[in-house]
C-alpha positions in Angstrom: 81.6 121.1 93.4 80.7 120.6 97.2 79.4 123.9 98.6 78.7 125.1 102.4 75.4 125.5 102.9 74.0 128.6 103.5 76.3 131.8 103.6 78.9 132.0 105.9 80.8 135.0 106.0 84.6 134.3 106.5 85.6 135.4 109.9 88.4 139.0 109.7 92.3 137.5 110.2 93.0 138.4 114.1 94.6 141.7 114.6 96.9 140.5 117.1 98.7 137.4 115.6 102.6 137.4 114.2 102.4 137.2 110.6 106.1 135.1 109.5 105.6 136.5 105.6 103.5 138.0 103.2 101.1 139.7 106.2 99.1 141.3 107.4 96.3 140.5 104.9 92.7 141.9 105.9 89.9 139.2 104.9 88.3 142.9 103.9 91.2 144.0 101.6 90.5 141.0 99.6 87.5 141.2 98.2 87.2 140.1 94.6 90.1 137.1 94.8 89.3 133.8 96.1 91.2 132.8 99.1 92.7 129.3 100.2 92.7 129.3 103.7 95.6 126.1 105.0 95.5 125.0 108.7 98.8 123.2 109.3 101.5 122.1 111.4 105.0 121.4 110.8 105.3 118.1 113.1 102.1 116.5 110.9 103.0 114.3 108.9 99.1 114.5 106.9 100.1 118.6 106.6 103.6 117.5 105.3 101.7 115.0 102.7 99.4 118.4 101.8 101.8 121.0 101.8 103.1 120.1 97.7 99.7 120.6 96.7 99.4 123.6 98.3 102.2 125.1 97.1 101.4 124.2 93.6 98.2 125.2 93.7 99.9 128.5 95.0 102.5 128.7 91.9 99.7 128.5 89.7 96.6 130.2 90.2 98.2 133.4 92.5 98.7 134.9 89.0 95.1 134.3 88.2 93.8 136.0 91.6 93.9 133.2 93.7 95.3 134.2 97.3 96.6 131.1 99.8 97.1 131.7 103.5 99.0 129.2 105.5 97.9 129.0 109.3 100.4 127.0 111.7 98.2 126.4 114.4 100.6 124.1 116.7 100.2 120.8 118.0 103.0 120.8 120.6 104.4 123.4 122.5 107.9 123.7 121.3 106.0 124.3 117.7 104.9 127.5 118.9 108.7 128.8 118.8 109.0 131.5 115.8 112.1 130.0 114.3 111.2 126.4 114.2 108.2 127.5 112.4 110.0 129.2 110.0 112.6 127.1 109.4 110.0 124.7 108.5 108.5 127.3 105.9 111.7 127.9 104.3 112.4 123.9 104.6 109.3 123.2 102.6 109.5 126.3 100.1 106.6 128.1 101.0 106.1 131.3 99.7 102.5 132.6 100.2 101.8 134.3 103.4 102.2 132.3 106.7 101.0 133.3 110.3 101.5 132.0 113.2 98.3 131.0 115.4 99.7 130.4 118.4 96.9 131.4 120.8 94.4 129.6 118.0 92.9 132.4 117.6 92.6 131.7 114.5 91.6 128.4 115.1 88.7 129.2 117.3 87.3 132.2 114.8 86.6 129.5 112.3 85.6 126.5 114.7 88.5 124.2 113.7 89.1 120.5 114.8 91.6 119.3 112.4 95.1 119.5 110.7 95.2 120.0 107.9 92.0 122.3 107.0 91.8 123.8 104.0 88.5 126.7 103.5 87.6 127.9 100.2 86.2 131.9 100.7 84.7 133.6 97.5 85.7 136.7 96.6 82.8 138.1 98.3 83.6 136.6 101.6 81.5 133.7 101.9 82.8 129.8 102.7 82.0 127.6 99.6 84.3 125.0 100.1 86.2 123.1 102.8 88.4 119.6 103.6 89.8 118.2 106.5 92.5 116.1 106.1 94.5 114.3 102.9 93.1 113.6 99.9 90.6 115.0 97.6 93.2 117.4 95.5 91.5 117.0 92.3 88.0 118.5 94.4 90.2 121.2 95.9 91.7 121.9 92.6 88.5 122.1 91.1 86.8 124.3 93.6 89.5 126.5 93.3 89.1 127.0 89.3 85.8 127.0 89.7 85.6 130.5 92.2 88.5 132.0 89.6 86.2 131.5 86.5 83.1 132.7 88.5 84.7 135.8 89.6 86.6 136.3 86.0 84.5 134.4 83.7 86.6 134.4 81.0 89.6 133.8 82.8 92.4 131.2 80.9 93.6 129.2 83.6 96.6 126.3 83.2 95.8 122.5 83.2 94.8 120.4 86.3 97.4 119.2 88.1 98.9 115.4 88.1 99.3 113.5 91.5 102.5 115.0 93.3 102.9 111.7 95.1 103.0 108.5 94.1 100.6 107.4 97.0 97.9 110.1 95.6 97.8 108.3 92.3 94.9 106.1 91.3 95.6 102.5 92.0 97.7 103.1 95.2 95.9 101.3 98.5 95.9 102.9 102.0 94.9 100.7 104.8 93.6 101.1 108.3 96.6 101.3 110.7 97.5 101.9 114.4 96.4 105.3 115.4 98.3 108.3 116.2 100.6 107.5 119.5 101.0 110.6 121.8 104.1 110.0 124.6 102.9 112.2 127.5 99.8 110.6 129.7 97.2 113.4 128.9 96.6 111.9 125.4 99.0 108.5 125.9 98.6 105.0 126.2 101.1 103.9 128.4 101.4 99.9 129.0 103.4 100.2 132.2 100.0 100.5 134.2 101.4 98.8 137.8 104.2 101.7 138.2 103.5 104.6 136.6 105.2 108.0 138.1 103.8 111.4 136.0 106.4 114.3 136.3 109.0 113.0 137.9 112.2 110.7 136.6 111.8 106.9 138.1 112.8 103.5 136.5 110.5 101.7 134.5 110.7 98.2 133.7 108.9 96.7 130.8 106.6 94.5 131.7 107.0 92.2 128.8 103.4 91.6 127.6 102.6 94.2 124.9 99.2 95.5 123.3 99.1 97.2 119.8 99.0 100.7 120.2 100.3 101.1 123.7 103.7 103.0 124.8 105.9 100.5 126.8 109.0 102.1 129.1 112.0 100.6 130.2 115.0 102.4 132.3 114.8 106.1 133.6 112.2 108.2 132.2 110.2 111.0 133.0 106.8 110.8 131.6 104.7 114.5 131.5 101.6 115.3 130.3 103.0 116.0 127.2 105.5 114.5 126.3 108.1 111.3 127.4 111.5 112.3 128.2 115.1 110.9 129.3 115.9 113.0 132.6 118.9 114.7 133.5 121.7 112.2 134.8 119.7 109.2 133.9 122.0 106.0 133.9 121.8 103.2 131.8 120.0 103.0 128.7 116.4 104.2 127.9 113.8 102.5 126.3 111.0 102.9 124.1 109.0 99.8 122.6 105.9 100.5 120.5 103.7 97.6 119.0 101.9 98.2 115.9 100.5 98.0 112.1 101.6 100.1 109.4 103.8 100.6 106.4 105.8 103.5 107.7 106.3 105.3 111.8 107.2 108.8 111.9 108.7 110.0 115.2 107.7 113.7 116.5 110.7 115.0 118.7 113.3 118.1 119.2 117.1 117.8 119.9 117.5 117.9 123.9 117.5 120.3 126.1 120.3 120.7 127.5 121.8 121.6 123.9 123.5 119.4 121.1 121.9 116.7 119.1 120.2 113.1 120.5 120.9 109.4 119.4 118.6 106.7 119.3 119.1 103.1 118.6 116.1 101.5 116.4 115.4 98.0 116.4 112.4 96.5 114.6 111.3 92.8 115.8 114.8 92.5 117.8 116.7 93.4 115.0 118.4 96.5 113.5 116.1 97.9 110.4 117.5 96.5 107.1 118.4 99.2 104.9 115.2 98.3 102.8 112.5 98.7 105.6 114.8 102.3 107.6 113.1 105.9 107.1 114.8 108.7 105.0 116.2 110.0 108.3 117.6 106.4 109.5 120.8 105.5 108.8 121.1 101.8 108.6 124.4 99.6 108.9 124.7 96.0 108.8 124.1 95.7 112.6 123.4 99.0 113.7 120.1 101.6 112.7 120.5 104.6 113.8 118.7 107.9 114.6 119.9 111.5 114.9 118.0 114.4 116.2 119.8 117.7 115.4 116.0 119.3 114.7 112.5 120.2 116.2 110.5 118.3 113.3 109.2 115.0 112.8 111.3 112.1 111.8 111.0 109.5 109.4 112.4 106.3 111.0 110.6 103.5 109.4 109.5 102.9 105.7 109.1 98.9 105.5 108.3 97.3 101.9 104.7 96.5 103.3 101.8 96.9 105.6 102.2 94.5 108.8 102.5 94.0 112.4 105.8 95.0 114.1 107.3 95.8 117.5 109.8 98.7 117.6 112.2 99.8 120.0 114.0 103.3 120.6 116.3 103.6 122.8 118.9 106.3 124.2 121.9 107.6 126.5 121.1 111.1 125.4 119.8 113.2 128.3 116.9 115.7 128.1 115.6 114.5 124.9 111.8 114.2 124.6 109.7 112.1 122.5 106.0 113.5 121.7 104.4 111.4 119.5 104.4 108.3 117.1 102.6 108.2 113.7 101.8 105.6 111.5 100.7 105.5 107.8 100.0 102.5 105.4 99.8 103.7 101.7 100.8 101.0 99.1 101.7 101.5 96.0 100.7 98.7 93.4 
């Protein structure tokens, strides 16, 4: 397997961090058990692609000694709130020990850039394995079996695991897509250059020429550093057009404000999404696709039956609601 290079002692778990289940755990306490450490956050959609593995891997090798620590470090700030992170948790059947990083405290003790993260600590303490990102399970898998036997060398472990998803299975094709959207103008692309006003409502009006990769308003917004939201009162009809390339768009959002649930209209190339090409959370009619938001999580609004260029546009009556980001994925199965 892949090791670190030279030892690095696995920083202590803060002391002053909320543990949501199975803490606190002292790095120092477990000494003599390998230990998975998972960087994650509910509104990724590559943590959401990791999280069966991690689970599994969980479900099978705890009994062995292995111990798996889930760290939701959040991207945005309403994912800092305690009981949308544990919804998610109990959402996505986790059941090994979660704490929440708000402060990245965590984060910053082990010098981390990316969700998902996953470090491999022996069960002296020492780093001996780590991967950013999807991908390499069977790796993971192996480093993991590979700690086990060294620290119980005549351990019996179960068999390696399958693919969970069909996309993870040899043969399946991902491809180089638009990249990762944000809505507010710290991290946003924004094509309305001409008449952009940050953090305050005003009327946008699409200007008609659009760029891959670039957020396009039209009618009352208010555009933050963070996020792009409908204002209180707005009139009209809001909206939200978004050139790209991809199989699939995932939408990163919470209900509104003000309370209740939001509803957006989705039309792909000037038309509704045909029931064949609308996400799991899109409910397509013959002339109307349709989005509810009734949760802080990310949506799955598109899932077309192939990679390709598209233009999509969201639009809404429903005030306070605020969009964070757009993500875009491009795995074909054969």
């Amino acid at each position: 397997m892949q090791e670190e290079q030279g030892p690095i002692h696995a920083p202590e778990f803060p002391a002053e961090v909320q543990w949501l289940q199975g803490g606190p755990l002292r790095m120092a306490d477990l000494r003599g058990r390998p230990v998975l450490i998972d960087f994650w956050d509910y509104t990724c959609v590559n943590c959401l692609h990791t999280l069966p593995y991690v689970r599994e891997w969980h479900r099978r090798y705890a009994p062995h000694g292995l111990v798996v620590v889930g760290v939701h470090t959040p991207e945005f700030s309403f994912a800092r709130e305690t009981s949308n992170v544990l919804r998610a948790v109990r959402q996505h059947l986790i059941e090994y020990p979660v704490l929440l990083d708000n402060d990245y405290a965590m984060w910053q003790a082990w010098a981390n850039r990316y969700w998902p993260a996953k470090y491999l600590v022996d069960g002296n303490g020492y780093l001996r394995y780590y991967h950013f990102g999807e991908g390499a399970y069977d790796e993971t898998e192996e480093a993991i079996r590979f700690l086990l036997k060294e620290q119980t060398p005549d351990l019996l472990l179960p068999g390696k695991m399958e693919p969970l998803r069909a996309e993870d299975a040899p043969g399946a094709a991902c491809y180089r897509v638009t990249p990762e959207l944000y809505l507010g103008y710290a991290r946003g692309l924004v094509g309305n250059v001409s008449d952009l006003s940050p953090d305050k409502p005003a009327a946008y009006r699409d200007p008609g020429k659009h760029m891959d990769g670039c957020a396009y308003l039209d009618g009352e917004w208010l555009l933050s550093a963070e996020y792009l939201a409908r204002p209180a009162n707005a009139g009209g009809t809001s909206t939200l057009v978004v050139p790209y390339m991809a199989k699939d768009v995932n939408l990163v959002v919470p209900p509104p404000s003000y309370g209740g649930a939001a509803t957006f209209s989705i039309m792909q190339d000037g038309a509704p999404l045909a029931a064949g090409d609308a996400g799991e959370d899109v409910q397509a009619g013959d002339a109307t696709s349709t989005l509810t938001v009734d949760a802080p999580r990310m949506y799955r609004i598109v899932s077309n039956q192939d990679i390709g260029r598209h233009e999509l546009a969201l639009s809404t009556t429903s005030d306070g609601v605020a969009l964070y980001a757009l993500t875009f994925t491009s795995c074909v199965i054969p």
